[in-house]
C-alpha positions as semicolon CSV with decimal commas, in nm:
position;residue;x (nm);y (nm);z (nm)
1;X;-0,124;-0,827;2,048
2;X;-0,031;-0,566;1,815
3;X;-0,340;-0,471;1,604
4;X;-0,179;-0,414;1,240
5;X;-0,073;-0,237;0,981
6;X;0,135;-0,212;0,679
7;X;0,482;-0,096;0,713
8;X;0,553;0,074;0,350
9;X;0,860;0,201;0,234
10;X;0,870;0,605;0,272
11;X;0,995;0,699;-0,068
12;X;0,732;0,456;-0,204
13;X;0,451;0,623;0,050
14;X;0,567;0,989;-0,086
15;X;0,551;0,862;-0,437
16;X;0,196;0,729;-0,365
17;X;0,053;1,030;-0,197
18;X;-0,013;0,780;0,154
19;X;0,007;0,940;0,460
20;X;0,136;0,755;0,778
21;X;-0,221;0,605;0,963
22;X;-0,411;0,632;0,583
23;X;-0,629;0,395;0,563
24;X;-0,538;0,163;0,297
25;X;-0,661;-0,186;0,106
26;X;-0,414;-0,457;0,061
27;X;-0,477;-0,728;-0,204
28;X;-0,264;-1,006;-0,203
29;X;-0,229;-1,115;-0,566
30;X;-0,093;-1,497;-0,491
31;X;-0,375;-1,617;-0,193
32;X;-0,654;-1,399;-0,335
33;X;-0,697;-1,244;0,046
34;X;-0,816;-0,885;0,047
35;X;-0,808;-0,645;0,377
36;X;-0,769;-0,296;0,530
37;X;-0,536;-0,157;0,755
38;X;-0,338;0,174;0,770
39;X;-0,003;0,306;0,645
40;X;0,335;0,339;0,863
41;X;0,665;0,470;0,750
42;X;0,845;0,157;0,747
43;X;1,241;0,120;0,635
44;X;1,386;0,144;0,261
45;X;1,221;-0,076;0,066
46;X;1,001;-0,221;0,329
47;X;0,651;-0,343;0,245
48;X;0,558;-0,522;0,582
49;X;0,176;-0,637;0,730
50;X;0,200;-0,694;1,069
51;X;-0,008;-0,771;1,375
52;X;-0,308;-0,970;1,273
53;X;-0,245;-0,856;0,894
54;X;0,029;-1,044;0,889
55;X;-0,159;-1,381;0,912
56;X;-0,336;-1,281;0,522
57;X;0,015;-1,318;0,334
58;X;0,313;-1,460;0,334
59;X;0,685;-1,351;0,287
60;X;0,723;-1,281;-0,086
61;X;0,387;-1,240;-0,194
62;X;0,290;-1,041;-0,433
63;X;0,019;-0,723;-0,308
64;X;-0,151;-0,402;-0,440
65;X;-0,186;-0,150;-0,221
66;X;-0,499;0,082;-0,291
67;X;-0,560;0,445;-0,117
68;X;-0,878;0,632;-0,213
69;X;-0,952;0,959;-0,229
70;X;-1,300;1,114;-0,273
71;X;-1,383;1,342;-0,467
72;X;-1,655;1,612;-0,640
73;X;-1,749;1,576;-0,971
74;X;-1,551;1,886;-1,031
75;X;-1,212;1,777;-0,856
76;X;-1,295;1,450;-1,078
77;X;-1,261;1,595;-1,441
78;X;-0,879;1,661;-1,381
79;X;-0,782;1,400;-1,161
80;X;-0,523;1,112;-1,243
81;X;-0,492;0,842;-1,000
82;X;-0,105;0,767;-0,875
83;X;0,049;0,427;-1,000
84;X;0,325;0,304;-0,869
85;X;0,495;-0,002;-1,024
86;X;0,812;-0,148;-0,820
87;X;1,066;-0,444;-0,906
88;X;1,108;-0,718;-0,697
89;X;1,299;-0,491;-0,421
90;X;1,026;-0,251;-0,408
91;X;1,230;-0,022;-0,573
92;X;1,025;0,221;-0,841
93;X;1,025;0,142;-1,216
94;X;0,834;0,263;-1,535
95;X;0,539;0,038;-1,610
């Protein structure tokens, strides 16, 4: 009965700029579903949907996570958006 979440791994959450309960998108890459949730600390290398999220992927597959910010025009000019690439343990490498 657990309503959901994502369960993301808190080095990968500080490297991201995601707070815990920030709302969040999560694309799975290999079914094509698409949904939003929020953000929990969840263990080293963790990336984890649960509760009714966890019925849109399966183990192993491949997601994006996306967290939005908004912005003025101003704050705009000089803003870079936060990439992070991981390797198959969700462990941070250069893209």
């Amino acid at each position: 009965d657990y309503v959901g979440s994502i369960s993301i791994d808190p080095a990968l959450m500080q490297r991201a700029d995601i707070a815990e309960n920030e709302r969040v998108d999560v694309l799975n890459v290999d079914n094509g579903e698409r949904l939003t949730t929020y953000a929990i600390t969840g263990g080293p290398g963790e990336i984890c949907l649960n509760g009714a999220a966890a019925h849109k992927a399966a183990k192993d597959d491949l997601v994006i996570i996306c967290a939005y910010a908004w912005l003025t025009s101003e704050e705009l000019a000089d803003h870079a958006p936060r990439i992070v690439h991981v390797d198959a343990a969700n462990r941070p490498v250069a893209p």
